[in-house]
C-alpha positions in Angstrom: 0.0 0.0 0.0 2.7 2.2 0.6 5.1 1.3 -2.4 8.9 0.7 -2.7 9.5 3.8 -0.9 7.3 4.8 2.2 9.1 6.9 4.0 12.5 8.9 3.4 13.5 12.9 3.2 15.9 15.5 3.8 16.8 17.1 6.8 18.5 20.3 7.3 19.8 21.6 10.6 21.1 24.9 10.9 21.4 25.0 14.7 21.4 22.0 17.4 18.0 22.8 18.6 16.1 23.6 14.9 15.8 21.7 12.4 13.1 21.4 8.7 12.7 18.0 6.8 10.9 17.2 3.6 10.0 14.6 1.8 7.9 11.1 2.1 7.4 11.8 6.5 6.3 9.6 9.5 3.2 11.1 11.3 3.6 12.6 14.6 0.3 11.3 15.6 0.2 8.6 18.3 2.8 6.0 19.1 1.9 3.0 16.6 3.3 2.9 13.6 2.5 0.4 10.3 5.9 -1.0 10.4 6.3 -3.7 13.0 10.2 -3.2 13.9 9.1 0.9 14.7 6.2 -0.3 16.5 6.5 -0.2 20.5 3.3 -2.6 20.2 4.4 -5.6 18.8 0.5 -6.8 18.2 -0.5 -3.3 16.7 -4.0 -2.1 17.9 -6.9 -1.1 15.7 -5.2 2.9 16.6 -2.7 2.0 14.2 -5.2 1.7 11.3 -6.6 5.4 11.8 -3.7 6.9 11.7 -2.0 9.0 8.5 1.3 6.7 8.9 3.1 8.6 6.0 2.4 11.9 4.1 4.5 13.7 1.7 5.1 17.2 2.9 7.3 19.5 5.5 8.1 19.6 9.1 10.0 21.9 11.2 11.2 20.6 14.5 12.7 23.3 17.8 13.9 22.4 21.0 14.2 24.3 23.8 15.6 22.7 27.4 12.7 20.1 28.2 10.2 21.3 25.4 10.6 19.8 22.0 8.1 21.2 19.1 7.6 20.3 15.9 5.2 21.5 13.2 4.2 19.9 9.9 1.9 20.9 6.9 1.7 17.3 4.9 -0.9 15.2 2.6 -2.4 13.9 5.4 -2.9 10.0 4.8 -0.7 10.4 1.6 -3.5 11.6 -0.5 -1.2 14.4 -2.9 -3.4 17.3 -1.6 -1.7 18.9 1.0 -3.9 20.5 3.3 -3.0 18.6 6.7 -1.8 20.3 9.3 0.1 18.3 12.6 1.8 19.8 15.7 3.6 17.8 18.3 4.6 19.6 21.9 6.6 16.9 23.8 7.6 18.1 27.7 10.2 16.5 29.4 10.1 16.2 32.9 13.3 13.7 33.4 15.5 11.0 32.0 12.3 8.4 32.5 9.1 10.5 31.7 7.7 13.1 29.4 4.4 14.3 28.4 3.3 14.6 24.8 0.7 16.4 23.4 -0.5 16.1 19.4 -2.8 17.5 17.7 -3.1 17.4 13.5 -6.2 17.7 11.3 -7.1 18.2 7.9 -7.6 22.3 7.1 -9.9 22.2 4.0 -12.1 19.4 2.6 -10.7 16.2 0.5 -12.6 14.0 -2.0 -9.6 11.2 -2.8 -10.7 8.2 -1.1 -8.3 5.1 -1.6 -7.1 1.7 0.8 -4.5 4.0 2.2 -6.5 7.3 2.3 -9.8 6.3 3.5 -12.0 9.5 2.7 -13.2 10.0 6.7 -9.6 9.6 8.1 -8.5 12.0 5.7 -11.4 14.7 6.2 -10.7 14.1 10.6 -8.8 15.7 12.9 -6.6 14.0 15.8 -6.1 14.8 19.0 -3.2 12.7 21.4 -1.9 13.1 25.3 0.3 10.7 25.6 3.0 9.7 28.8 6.2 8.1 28.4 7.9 6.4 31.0 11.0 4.6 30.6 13.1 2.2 33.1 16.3 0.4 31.7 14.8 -1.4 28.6 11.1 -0.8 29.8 9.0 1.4 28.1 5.6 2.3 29.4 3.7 4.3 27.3 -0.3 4.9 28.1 -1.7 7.4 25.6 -5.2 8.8 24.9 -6.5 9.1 21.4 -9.5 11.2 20.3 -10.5 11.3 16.5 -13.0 13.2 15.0 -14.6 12.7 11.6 -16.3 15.6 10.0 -19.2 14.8 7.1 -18.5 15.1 3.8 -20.8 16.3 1.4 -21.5 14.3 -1.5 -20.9 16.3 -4.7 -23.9 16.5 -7.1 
């Protein structure tokens, strides 16, 4: 579904805390991910399928002592009409735990409905809080999803 190439870009850093990428980009929504080796749940949850795993687009990343930001204005569920918008605000609190909050929606309407862009995922928005807590090679990582499907009209 995703082809040869799912995910790859460039990434420029001009400074040790900012840095932009583009190219074929990993959501920053929620903590599952479509490939099984980058998955911290081996058995994958039904989260994983409502999730834009890759988009083509741009994404600026800043740190700043515990806060790490990153923006990014993408395709959404790879749909080649870029009109997604995603923000990630990650807090962290020590070497074991942080905070992350996500948030990412689509801006305008879309009408490309495919097996990888399913036309209500792609006309959503997402909403994440998720904690991360880490202990030698545990990780525990509780997270709360919320996503919510706007109607689309049905063109005459």
């Amino acid at each position: 579904m995703f082809g040869w190439f799912p995910t790859g870009y460039l990434k420029i850093a001009p400074s040790d805390n900012f840095s932009f990428r583009g190219g074929k980009l990993q959501t920053l929504i929620g903590t599952e991910h479509p490939c099984s080796f980058q998955n911290i749940n081996l058995e994958c949850g039904i989260v994983v399928t409502q999730l834009p795993a890759f988009s083509e687009g741009g994404e600026a990343d800043y740190k700043i002592g515990p806060l790490a930001l990153s923006l990014s204005f993408n395709d959404g569920s790879d749909s080649g009409v870029y009109n997604w918008i995603t923000g990630a605000a990650t807090y962290t609190l020590n070497n074991s735990s942080s905070f992350t909050f996500v948030a990412g929606g689509n801006a305008g309407k879309t009408t490309i409905a495919t097996a990888r862009t399913p036309l209500l995922q792609n006309n959503s928005e997402i909403y994440n809080l998720i904690y991360t807590y880490k202990s030698g090679p545990w990780i525990i990582q509780p997270y709360f999803l919320l996503h919510t499907f706007r109607p689309t009209p049905v063109s005459e």
